[in-house]
PDB file of N, H, CA, C and O in Angstrom:
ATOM      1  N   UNK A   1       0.127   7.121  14.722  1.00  0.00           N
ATOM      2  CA  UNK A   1      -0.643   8.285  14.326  1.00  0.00           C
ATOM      3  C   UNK A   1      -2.045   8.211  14.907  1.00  0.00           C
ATOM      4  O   UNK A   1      -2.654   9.151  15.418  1.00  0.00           O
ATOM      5  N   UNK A   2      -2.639   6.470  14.701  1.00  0.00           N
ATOM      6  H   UNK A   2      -2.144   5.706  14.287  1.00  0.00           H
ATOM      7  CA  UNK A   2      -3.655   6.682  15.714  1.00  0.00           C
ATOM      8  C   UNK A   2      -4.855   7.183  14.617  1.00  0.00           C
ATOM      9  O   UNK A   2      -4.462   8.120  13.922  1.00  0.00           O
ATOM     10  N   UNK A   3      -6.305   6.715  14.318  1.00  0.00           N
ATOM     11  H   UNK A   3      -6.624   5.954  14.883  1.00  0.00           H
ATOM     12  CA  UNK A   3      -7.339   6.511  13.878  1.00  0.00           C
ATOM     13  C   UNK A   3      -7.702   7.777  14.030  1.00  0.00           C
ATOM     14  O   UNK A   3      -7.726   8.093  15.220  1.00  0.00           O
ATOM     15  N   UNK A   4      -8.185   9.187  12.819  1.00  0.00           N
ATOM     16  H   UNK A   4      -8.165   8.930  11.853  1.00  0.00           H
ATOM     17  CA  UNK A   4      -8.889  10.231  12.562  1.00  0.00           C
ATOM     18  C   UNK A   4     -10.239   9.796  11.651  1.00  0.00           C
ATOM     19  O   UNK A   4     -11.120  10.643  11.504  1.00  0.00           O
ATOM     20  N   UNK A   5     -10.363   8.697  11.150  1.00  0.00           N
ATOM     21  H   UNK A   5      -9.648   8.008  11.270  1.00  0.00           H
ATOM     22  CA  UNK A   5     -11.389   8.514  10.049  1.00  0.00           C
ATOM     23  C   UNK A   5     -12.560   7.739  10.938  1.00  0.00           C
ATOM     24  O   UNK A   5     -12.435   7.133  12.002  1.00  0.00           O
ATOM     25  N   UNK A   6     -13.764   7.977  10.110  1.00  0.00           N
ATOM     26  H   UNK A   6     -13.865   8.470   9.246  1.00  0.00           H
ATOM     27  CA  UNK A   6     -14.762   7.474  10.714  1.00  0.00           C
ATOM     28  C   UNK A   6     -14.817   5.816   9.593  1.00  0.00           C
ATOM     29  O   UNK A   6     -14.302   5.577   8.500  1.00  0.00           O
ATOM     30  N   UNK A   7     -15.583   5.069  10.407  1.00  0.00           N
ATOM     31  H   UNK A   7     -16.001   5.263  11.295  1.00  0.00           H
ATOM     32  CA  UNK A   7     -15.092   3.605  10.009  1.00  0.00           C
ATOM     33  C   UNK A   7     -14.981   3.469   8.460  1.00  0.00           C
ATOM     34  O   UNK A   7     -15.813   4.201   7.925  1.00  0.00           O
ATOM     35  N   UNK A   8     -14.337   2.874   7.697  1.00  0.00           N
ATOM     36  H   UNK A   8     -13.661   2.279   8.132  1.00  0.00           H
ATOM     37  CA  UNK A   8     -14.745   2.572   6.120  1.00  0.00           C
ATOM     38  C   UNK A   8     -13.782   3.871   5.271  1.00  0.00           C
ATOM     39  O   UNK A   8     -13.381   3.871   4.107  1.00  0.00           O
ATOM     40  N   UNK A   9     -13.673   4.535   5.951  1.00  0.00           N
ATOM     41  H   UNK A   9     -13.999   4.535   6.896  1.00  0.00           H
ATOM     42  CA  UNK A   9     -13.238   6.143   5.616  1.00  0.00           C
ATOM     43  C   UNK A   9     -11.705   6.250   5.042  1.00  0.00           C
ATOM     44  O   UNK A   9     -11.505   6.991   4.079  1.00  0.00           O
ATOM     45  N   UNK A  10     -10.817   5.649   5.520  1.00  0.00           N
ATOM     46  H   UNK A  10     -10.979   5.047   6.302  1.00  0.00           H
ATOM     47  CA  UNK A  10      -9.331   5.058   5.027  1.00  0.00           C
ATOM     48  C   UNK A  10      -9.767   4.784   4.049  1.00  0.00           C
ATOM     49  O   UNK A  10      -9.594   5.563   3.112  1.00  0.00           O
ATOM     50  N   UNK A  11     -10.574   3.469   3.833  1.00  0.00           N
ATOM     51  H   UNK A  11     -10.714   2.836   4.595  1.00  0.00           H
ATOM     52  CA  UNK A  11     -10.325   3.357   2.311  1.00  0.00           C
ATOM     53  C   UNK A  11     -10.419   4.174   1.392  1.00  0.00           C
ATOM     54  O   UNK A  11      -9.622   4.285   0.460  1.00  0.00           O
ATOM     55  N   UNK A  12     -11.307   4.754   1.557  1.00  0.00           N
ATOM     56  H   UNK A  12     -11.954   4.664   2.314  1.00  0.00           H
ATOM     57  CA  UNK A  12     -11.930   5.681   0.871  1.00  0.00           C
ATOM     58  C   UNK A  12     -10.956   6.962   0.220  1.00  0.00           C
ATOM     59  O   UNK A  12     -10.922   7.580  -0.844  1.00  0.00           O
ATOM     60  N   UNK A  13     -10.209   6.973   1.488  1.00  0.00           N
ATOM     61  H   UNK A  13     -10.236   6.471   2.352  1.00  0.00           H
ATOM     62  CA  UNK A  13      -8.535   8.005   1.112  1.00  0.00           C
ATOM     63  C   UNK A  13      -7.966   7.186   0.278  1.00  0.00           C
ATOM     64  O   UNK A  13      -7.984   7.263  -0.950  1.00  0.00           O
ATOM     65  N   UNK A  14      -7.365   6.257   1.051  1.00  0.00           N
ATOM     66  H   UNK A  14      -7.350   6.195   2.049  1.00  0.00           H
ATOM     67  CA  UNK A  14      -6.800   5.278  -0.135  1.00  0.00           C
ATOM     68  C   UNK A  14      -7.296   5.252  -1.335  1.00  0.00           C
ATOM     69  O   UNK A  14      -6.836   6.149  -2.040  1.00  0.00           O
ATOM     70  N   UNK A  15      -7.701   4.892  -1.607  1.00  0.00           N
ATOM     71  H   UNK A  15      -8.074   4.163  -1.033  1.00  0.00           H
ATOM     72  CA  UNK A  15      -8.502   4.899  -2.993  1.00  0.00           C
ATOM     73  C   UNK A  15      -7.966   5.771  -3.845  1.00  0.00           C
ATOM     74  O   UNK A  15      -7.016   5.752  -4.629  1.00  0.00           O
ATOM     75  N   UNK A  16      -9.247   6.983  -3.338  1.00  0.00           N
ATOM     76  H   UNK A  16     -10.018   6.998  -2.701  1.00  0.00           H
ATOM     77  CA  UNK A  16      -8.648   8.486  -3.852  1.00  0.00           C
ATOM     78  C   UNK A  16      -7.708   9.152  -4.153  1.00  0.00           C
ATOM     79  O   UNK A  16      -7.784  10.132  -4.894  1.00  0.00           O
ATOM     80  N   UNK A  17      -6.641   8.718  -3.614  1.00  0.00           N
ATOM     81  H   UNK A  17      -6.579   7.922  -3.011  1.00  0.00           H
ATOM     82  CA  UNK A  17      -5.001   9.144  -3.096  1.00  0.00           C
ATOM     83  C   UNK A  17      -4.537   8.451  -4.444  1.00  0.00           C
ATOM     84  O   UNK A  17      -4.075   9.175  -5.326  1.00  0.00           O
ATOM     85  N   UNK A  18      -4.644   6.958  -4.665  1.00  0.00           N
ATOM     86  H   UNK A  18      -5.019   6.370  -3.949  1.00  0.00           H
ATOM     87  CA  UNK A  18      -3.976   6.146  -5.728  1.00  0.00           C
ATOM     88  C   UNK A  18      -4.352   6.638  -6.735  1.00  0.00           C
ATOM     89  O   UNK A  18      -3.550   7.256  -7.436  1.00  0.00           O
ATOM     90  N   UNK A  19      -6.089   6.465  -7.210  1.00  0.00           N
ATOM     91  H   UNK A  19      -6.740   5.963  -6.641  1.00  0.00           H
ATOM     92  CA  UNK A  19      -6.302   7.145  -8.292  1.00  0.00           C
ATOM     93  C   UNK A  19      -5.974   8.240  -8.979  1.00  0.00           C
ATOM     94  O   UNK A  19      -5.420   8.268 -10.078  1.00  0.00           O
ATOM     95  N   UNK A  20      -6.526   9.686  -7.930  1.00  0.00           N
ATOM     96  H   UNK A  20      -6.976   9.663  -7.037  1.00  0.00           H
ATOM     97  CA  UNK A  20      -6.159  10.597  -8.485  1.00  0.00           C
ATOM     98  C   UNK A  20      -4.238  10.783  -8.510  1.00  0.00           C
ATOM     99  O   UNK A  20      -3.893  11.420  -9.505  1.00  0.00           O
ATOM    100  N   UNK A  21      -3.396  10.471  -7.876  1.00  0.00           N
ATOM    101  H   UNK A  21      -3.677   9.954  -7.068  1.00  0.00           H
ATOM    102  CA  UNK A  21      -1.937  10.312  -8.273  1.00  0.00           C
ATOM    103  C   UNK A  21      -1.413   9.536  -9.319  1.00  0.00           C
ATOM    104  O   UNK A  21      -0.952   9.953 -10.382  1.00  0.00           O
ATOM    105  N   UNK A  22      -1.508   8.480  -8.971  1.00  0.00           N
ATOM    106  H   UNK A  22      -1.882   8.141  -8.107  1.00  0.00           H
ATOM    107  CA  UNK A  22      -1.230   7.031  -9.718  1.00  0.00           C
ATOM    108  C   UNK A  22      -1.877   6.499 -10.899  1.00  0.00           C
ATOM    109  O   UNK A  22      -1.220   5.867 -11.727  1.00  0.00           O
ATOM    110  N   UNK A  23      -3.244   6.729 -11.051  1.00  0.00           N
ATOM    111  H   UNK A  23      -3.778   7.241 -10.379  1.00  0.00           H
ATOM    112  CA  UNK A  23      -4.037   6.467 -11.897  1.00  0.00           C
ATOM    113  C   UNK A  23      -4.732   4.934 -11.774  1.00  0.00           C
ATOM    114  O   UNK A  23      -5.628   4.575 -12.537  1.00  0.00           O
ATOM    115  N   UNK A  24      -4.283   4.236 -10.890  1.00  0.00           N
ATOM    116  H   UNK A  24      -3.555   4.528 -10.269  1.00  0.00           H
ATOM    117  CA  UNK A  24      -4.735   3.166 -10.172  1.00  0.00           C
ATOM    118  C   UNK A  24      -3.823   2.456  -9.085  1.00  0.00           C
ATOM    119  O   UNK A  24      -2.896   2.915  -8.417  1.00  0.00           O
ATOM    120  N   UNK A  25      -4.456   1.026  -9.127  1.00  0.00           N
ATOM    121  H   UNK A  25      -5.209   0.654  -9.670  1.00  0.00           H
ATOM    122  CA  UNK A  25      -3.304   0.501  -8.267  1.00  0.00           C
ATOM    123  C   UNK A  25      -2.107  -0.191  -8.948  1.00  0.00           C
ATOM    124  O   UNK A  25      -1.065  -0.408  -8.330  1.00  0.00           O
ATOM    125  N   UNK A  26      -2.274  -0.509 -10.154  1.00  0.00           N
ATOM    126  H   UNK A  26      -3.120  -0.333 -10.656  1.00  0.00           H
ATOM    127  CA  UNK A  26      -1.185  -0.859 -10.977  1.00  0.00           C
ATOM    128  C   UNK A  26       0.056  -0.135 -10.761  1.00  0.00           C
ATOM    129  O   UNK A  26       1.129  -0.394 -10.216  1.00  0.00           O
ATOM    130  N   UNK A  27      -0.535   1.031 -11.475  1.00  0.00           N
ATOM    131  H   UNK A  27      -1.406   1.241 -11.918  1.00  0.00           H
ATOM    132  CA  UNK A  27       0.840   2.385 -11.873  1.00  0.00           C
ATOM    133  C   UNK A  27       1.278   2.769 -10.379  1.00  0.00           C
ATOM    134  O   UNK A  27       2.340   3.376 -10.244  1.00  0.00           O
ATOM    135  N   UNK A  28       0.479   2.431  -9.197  1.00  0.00           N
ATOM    136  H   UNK A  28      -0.385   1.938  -9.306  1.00  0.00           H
ATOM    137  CA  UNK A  28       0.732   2.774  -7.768  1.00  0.00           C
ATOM    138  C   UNK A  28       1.637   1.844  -7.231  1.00  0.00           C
ATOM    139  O   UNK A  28       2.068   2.148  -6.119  1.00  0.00           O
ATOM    140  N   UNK A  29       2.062   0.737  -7.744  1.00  0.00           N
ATOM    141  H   UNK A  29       1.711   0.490  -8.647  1.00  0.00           H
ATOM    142  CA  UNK A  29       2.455  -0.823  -7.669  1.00  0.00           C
ATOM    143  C   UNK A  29       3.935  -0.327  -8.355  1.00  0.00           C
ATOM    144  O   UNK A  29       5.003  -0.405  -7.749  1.00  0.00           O
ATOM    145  N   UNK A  30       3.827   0.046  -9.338  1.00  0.00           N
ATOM    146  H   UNK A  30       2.959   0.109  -9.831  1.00  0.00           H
ATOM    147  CA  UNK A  30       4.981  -0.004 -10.427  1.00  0.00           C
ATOM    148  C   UNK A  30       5.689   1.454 -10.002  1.00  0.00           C
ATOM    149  O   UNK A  30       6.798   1.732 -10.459  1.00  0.00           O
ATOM    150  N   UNK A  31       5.064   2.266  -9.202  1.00  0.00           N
ATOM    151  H   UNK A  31       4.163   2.041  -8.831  1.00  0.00           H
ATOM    152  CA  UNK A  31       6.147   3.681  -9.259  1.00  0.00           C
ATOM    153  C   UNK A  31       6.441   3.361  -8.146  1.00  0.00           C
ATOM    154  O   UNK A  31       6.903   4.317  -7.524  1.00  0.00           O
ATOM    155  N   UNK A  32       6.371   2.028  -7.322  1.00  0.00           N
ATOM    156  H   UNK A  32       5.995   1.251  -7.827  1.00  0.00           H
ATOM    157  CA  UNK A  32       6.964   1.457  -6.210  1.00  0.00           C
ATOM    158  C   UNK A  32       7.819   0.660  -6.183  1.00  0.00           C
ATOM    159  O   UNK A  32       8.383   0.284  -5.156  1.00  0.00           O
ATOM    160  N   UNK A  33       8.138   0.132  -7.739  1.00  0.00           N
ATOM    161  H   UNK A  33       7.680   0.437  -8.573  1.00  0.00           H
ATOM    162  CA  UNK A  33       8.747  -0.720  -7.922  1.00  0.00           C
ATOM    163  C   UNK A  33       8.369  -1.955  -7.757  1.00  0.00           C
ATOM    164  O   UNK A  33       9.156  -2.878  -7.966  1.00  0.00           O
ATOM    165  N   UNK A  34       7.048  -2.168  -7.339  1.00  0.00           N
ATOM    166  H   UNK A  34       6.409  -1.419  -7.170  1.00  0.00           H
ATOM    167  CA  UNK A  34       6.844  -3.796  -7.227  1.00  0.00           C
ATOM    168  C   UNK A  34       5.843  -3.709  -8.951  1.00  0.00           C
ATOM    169  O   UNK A  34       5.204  -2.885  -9.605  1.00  0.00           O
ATOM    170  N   UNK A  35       6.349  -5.390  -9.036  1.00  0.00           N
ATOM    171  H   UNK A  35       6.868  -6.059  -8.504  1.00  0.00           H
ATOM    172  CA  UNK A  35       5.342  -5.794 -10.504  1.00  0.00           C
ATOM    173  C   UNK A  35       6.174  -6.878 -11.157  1.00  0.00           C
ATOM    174  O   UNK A  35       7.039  -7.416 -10.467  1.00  0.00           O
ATOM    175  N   UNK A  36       5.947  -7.375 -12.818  1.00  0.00           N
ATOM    176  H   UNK A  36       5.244  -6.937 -13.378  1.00  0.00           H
ATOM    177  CA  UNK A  36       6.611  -8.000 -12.851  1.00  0.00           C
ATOM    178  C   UNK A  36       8.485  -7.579 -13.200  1.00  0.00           C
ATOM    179  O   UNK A  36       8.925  -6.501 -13.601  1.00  0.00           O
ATOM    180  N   UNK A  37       9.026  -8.462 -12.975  1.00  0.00           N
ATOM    181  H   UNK A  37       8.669  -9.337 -12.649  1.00  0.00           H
ATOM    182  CA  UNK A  37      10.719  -8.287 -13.041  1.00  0.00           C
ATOM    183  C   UNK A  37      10.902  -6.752 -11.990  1.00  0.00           C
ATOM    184  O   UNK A  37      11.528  -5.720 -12.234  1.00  0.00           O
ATOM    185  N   UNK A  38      10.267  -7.050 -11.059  1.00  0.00           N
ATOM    186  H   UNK A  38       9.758  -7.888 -10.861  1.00  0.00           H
ATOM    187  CA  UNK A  38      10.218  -6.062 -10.055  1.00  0.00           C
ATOM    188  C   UNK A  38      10.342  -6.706  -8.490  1.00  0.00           C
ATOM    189  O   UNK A  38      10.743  -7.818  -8.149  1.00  0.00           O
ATOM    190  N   UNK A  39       9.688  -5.227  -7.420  1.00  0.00           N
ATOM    191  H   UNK A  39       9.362  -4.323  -7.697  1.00  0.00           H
ATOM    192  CA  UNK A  39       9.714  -6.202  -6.023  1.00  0.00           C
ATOM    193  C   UNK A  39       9.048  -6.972  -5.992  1.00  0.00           C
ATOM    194  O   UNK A  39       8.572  -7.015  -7.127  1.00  0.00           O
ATOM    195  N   UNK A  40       8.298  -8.266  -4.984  1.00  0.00           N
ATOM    196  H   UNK A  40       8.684  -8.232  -4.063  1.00  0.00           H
ATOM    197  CA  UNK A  40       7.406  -8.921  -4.793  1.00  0.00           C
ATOM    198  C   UNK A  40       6.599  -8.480  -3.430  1.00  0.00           C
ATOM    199  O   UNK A  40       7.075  -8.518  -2.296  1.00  0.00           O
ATOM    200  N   UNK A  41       4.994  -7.964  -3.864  1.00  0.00           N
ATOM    201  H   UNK A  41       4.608  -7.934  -4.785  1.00  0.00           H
ATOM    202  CA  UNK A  41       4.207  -7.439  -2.832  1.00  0.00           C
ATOM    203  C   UNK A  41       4.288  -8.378  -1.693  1.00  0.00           C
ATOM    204  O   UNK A  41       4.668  -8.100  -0.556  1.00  0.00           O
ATOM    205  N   UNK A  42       3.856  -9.607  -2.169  1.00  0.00           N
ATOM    206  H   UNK A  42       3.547  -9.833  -3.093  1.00  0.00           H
ATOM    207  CA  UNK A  42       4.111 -10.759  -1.263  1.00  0.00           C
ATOM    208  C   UNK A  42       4.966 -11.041  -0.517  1.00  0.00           C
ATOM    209  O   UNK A  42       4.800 -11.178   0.695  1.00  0.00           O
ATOM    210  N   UNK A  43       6.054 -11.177  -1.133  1.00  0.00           N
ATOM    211  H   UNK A  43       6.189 -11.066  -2.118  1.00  0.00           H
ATOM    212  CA  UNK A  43       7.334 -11.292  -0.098  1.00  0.00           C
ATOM    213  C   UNK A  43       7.774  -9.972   0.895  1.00  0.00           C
ATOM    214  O   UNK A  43       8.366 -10.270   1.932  1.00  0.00           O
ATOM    215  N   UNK A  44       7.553  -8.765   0.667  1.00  0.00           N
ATOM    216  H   UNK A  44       7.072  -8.524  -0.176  1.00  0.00           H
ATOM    217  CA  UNK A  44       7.757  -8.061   1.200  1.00  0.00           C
ATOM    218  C   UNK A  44       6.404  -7.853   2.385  1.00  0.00           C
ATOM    219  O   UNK A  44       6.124  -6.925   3.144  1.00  0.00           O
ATOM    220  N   UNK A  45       6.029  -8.633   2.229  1.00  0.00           N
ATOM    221  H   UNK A  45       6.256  -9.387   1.613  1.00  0.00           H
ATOM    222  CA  UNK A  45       4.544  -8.562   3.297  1.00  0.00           C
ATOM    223  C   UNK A  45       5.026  -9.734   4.609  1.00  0.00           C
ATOM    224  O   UNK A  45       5.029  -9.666   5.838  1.00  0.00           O
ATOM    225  N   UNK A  46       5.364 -10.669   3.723  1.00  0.00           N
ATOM    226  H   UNK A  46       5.361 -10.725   2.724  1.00  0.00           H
ATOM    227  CA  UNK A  46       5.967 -12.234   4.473  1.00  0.00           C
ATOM    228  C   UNK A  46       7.204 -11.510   5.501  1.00  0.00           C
ATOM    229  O   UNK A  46       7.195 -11.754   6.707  1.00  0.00           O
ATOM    230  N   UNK A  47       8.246 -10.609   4.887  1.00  0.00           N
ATOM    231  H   UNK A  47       8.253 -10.410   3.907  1.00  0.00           H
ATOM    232  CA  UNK A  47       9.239 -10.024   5.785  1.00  0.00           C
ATOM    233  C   UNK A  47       8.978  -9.279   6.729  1.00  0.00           C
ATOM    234  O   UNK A  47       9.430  -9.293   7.874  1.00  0.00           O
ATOM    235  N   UNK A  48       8.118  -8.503   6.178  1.00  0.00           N
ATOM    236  H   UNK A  48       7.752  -8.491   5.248  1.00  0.00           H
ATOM    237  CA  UNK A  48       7.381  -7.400   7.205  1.00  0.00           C
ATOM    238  C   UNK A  48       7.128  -8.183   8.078  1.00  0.00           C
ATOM    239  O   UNK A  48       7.941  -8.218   9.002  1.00  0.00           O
ATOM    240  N   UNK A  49       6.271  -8.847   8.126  1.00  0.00           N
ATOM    241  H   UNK A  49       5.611  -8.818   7.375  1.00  0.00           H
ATOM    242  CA  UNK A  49       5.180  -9.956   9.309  1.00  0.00           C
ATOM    243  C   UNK A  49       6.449 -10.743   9.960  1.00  0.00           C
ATOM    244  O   UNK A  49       6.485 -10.738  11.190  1.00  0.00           O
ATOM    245  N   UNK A  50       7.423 -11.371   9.318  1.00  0.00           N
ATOM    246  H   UNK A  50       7.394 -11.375   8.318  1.00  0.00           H
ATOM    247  CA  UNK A  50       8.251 -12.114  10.269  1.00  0.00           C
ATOM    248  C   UNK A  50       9.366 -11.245  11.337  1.00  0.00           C
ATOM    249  O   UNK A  50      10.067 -11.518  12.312  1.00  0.00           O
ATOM    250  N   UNK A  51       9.057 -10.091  10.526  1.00  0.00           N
ATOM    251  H   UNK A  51       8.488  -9.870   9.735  1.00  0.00           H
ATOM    252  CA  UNK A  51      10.034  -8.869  11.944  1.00  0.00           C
ATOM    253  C   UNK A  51       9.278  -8.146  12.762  1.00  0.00           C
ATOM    254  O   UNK A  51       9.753  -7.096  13.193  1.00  0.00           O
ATOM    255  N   UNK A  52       8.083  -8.510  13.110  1.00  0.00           N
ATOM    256  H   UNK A  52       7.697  -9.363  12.760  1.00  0.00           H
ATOM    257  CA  UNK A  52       7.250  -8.426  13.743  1.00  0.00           C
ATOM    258  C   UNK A  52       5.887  -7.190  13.644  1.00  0.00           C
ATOM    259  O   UNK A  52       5.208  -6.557  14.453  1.00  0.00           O
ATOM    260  N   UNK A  53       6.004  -7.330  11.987  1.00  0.00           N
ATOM    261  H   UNK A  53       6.556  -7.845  11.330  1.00  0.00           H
ATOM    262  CA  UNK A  53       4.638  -6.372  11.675  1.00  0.00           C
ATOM    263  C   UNK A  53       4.142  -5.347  12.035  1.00  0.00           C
ATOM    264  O   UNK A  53       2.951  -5.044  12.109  1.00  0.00           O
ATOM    265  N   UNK A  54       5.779  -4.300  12.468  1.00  0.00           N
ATOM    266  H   UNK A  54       6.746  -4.546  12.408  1.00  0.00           H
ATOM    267  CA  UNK A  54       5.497  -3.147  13.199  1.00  0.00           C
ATOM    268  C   UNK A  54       5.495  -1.938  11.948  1.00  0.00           C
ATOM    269  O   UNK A  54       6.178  -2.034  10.928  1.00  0.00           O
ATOM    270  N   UNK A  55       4.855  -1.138  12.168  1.00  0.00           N
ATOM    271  H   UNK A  55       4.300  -1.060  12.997  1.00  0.00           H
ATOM    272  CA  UNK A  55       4.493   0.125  11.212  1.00  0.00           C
ATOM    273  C   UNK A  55       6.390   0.974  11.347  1.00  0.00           C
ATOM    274  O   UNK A  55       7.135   1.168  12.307  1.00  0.00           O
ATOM    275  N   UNK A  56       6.513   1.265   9.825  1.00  0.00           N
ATOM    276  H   UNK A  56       5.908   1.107   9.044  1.00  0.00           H
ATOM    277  CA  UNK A  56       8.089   2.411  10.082  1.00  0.00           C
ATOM    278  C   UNK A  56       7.658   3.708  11.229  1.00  0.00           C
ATOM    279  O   UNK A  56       8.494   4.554  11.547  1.00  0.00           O
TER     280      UNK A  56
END
């Protein structure tokens, strides 16, 4: 997609995006299914990275 934001500025969506939807990053975590007796953020980061950390 390629960089539209001026530096710092993503987050800043991010943020915004979780909060106002999600109500944080918790409930943003959990309507993802990761948490506890859930996915693992971690491990699914470790898989990502070992298949070569390419974006879907």
């Amino acid at each position: 997609m390629g960089s539209f934001f001026a530096q710092g500025h993503d987050k800043r969506a991010e943020s915004a995006v979780i909060l106002t939807q999600f109500g944080g990053v918790p409930q943003f975590l959990l309507a993802f299914g990761f948490g506890p007796g859930g996915r693992s953020a971690r491990a699914e980061l470790d898989h990502w990275r070992a298949k070569g950390g390419q974006p879907r």
